[in-house]
N, C-alpha and C positions, 0 to 999 in steps of 0.2 A: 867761632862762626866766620863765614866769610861773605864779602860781599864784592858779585859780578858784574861787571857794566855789557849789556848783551846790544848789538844791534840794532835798529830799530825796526829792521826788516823783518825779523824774526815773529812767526805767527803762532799767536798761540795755540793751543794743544789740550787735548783730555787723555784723560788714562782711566780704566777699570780699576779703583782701588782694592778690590778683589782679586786681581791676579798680580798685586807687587806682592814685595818680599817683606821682611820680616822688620828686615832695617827702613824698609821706606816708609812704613806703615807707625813703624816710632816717629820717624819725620815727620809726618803729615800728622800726627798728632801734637806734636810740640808745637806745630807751627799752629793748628789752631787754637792751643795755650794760650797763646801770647800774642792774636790777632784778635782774641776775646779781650786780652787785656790793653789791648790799644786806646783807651779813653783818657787819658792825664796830659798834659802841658809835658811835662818833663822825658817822654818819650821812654823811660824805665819803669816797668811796670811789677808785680809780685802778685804771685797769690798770697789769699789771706792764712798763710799756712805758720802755725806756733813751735818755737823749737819746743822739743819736751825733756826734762831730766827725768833720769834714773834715781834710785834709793843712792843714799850717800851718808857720811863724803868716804872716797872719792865721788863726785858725781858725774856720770857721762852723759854727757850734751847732744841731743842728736840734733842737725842743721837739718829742714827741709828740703828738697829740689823746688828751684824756683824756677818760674820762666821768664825772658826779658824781651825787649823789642828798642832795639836803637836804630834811629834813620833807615825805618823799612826792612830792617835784618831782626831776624826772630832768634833766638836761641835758649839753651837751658841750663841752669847751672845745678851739676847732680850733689844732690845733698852728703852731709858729713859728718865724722861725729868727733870731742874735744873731750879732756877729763878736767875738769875744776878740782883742786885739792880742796881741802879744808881751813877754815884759817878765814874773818871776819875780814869782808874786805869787795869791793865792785868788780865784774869784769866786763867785757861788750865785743861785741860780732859786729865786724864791719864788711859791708862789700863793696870788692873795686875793683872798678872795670878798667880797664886798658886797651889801647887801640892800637892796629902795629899798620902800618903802610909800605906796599911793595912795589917799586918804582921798577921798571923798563923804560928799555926806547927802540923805538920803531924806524926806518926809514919813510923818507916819503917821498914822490916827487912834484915840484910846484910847476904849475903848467901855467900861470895865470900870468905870465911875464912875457919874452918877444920868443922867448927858448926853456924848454923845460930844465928846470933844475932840480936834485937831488941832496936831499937831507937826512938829517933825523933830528927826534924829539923824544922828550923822557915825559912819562906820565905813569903816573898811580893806576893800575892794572887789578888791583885787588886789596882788600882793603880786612884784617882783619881783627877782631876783639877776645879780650884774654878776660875771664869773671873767675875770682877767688874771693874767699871767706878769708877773713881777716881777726884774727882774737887778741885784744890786749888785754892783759890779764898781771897784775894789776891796773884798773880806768880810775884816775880820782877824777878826772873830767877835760873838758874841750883840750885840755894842753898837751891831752894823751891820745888827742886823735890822729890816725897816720896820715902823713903829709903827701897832696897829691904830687905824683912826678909830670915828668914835662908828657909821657905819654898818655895819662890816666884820664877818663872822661869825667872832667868833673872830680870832687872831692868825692873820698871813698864816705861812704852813706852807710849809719850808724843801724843795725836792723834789731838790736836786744840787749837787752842789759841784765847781769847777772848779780842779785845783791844777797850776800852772802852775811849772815849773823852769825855770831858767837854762841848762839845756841848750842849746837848746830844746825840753821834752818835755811834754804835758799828760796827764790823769789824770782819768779822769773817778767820781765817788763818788755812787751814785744814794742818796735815804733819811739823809742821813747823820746825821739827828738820830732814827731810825730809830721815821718815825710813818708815815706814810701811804702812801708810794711801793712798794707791796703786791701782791702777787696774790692775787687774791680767790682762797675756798674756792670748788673745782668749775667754774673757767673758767681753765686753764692757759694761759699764753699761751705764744708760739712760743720754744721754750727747746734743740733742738736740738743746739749748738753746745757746750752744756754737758755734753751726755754721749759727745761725740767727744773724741778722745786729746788733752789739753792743755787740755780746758775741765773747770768747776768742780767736775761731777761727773760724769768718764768711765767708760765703762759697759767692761770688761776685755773685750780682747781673746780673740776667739776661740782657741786652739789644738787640736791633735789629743786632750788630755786635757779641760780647759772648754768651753763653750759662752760664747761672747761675740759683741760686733761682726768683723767683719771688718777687716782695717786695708787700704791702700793697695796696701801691697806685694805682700799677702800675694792680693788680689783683681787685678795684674797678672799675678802666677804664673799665677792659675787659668785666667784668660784667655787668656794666651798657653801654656797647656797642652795635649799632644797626648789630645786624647779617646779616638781610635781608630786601631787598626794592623793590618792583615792581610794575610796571603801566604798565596797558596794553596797548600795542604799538599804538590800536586803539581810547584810551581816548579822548571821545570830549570835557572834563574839567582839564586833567592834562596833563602836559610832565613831564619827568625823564629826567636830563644831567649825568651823575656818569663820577668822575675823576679818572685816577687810581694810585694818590698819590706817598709816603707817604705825610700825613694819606688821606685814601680814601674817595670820597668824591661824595654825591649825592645831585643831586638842584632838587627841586621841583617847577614846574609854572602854574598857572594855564591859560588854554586857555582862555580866553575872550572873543572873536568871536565879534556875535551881542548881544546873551544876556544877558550880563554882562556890568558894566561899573562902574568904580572907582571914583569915587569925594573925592576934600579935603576937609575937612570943618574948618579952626582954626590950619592949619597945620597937622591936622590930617585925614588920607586915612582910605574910609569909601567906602565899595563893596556893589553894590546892582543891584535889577533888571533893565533893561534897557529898557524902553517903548519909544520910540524916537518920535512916533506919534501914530494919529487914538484915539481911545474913552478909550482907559486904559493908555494913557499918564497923564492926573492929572492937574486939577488945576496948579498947581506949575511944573508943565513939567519939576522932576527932581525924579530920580530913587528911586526906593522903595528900603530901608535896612533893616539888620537886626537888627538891634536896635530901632527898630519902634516899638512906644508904642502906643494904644488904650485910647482915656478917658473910665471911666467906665459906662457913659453915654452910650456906644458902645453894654456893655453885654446884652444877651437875656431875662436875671434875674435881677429881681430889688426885693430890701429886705428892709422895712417901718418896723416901732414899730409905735405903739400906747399906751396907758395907759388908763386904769379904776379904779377909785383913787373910792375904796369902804371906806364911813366914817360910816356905819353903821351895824351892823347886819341884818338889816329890809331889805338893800339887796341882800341880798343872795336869793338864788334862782331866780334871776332871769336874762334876757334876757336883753342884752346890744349888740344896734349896733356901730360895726365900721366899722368910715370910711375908704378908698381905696382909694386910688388915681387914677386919671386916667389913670397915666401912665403906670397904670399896668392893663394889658387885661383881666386876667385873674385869680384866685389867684389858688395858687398850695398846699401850706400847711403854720399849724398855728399852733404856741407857745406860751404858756403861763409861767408866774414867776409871781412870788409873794416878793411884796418887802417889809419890815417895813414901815411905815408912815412915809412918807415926808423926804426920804433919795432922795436929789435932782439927785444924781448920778444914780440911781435905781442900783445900787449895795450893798451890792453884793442881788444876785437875788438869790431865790429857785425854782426849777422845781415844778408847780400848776398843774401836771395830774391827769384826775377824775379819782374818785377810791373810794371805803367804805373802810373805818376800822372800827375797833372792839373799842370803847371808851368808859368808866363808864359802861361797860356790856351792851352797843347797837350801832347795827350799824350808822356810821354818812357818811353820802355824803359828800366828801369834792372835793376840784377842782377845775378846769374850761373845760367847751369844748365846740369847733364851731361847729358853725350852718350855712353853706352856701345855704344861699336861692337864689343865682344867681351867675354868674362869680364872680362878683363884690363886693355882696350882704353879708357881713359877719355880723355875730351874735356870741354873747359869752354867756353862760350860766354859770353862775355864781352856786360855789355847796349850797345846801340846809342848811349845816351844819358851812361848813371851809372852807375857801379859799387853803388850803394846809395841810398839817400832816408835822410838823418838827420832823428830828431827835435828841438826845441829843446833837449832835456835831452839827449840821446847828444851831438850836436855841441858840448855843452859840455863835455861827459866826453872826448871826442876833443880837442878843440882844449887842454884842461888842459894832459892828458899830451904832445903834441905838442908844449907851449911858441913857441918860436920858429919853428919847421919851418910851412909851408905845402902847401896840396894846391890843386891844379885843379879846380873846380868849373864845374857849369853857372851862368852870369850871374855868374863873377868869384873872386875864390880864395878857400881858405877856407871854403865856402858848405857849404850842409845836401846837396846832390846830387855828390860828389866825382867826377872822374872820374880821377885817381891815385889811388896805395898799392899795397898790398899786397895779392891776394888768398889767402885760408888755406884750404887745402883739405882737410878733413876726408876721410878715405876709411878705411871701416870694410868689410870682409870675412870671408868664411873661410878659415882657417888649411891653407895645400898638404902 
């Protein structure tokens, strides 16, 4: 920082702090830092700002930025950071300021005699201060503190103290010779955490009799609280009773009437429809619930495979019936796959839809597709060419699971266009 001796003539002046720059505007904030902090005898001032350590050890120290004011000069000292090793034992943060003075000389001339005469004179023209952090590391006490020099303002000023256990545990002691490390009158700094439950000065807890903070818990309750509850007065399936506590309280019931009716079964209460008599009472003349399950004997849809174990090339192309069961009335749609030979599992399977590709430069029919010549009546047409087109990656999923087994392929065994295995015949209907 420096300090200017100006004139007296010199008048003062305003400015739009909206149209400086970037740099001024940091200025004019530092400056009123430490014009906030102007209240102390000692003319050095601080905010009330804590170093903080990191997980350790090592542990890294971080310094705050402070701001200062000496004989009407304001300045900042930008914060820093230190690593503490490990190892039982004190350390401490010192600051020290230092003052530097820069002399000139001017001529002058003295008129105040019978004849003008012509001199000079040396004077202090600028004046300015040097602030560093200071760490001695190991501190056993006063005898470790750094000694002021002939430049320094004042003895360097002890701002924290680091105490270090053989745990491993550190300890941090801000002020500890309890002079400067201060919070000014009228600019509180950020202190929050001191008046929550476990800090220095927590502020009591709310209850139904005081007025306090809220604590944690007690702010999940409220949130997860039911606000509002209503049944309409007329409900022919519910009543509402509400208590008006503390804590407040609503029962929900359900009406029953005639058509409902509760059974136990094994100890356990189980609500269902209530048929008491006439032709929807049951077999068993005991209430429908809902945990009543269906066999699937019940569904509208019944879903059969079938298999066409192709061993030869010779047939392809051509016209395979299957059978249907009778339990199906009707049949609705049909799928085909393609398996390797005598994979008893028919897995894993490939989708067999007809279709041409382009193979050795001509087209091949490969596939399968039905033929329904009545509800009932199904047929498979086997393709002219290939049972399927594999891709690189199905053909290797096929060829895993097959191991050692081989299929007949267009251009040699084995290949991506098989023309053995297995065809799987999905056949999905409605139920007769």
């Amino acid at each position: 920082m420096k300090k200017r001796r100006f004139p007296a003539t010199m008048e003062v002046t305003t400015a739009d702090l909206n149209g400086i720059g970037d740099d001024a505007e940091t200025g004019v904030a530092d400056l009123v830092h430490a014009v906030a902090n102007l209240n102390a005898e000692s003319g050095v001032i601080f905010n009330d700002s804590i170093p903080t350590v990191g997980s350790g050890p090592p542990w890294t120290v971080t310094l705050p930025t402070q701001y200062f004011a000496i004989d009407g000069i304001v300045g900042k000292l930008t914060g820093t950071t230190f690593v503490l090793a490990a190892g039982a034992r004190t350390a401490a943060v010192f600051l020290r300021l230092r003052r530097t003075d820069v002399t000139a000389t001017r001529p002058f001339l003295n008129t105040s005699g019978s004849g003008p005469v012509s001199g000079s004179a040396s004077f202090v023209n600028q004046q300015g201060w040097q602030a560093s952090y200071v760490v001695v590391d190991p501190y056993t006490g006063s005898g470790d503190d750094p000694v002021a020099g002939a430049t320094d303002v004042g003895a360097p000023i002890k701002l924290a103290a680091f105490v270090i256990t053989g745990a491993p545990a550190i300890s941090v002691t801000k002020d500890p010779d309890n002079r400067l490390w201060s919070i000014p009158a009228g600019m509180p700094s950020t202190h929050a955490s001191r008046h929550l439950s476990g800090g220095a000065d927590p502020i009591q807890l709310a209850t139904p009799s005081q007025d306090g903070l809220m604590s944690a818990s007690f702010a999940s309750w409220v949130t997860a609280a039911l606000t509002s509850l209503s049944v309409s007065a007329g409900s022919e399936f519910l009543v509402i009773t509400t208590a008006a506590g503390p804590p407040k309280t609503a029962t929900l019931a359900l009406r029953l009437g005639q058509a409902l009716k509760k059974v136990t079964e094994s100890g356990v209460d189980k609500l269902g429809l209530n048929f008491p008599s006439g032709p929807l009472a049951g077999a068993s003349a005991r209430p429908a619930r809902a945990d009543h399950k269906h066999a699937l004997s019940d569904s509208p849809v019944q879903l059969v495979t079938q298999t066409i174990v192709v061993t030869s090339a010779a047939q392809l192309g051509q016209l395979f019936s299957v059978a249907v069961p009778t339990s199906i009335a009707a049949v609705t749609d049909v799928s085909c796959y393609w398996v390797a030979p005598t994979l008893a599992s028919n897995y894993p399977r490939m989708s067999a839809e007809w279709s041409t590709v382009l193979f050795g430069g001509a087209n091949k029919r490969v596939g399968c597709r039905h033929v329904l010549v009545g509800p009932r009546d199904l047929r498979i047409r086997l393709g002219d060419d290939a049972l399927c087109e594999l891709t690189t990656q199905e053909f290797e999923i096929a060829f895993t699971a097959a191991g050692s087994q081989t299929w007949d392929a267009v251009g040699g065994t084995s290949g991506t266009m098989p023309t053995t295995g297995t065809i799987v015949v999905n056949v999905t209907g409605t139920r007769a």
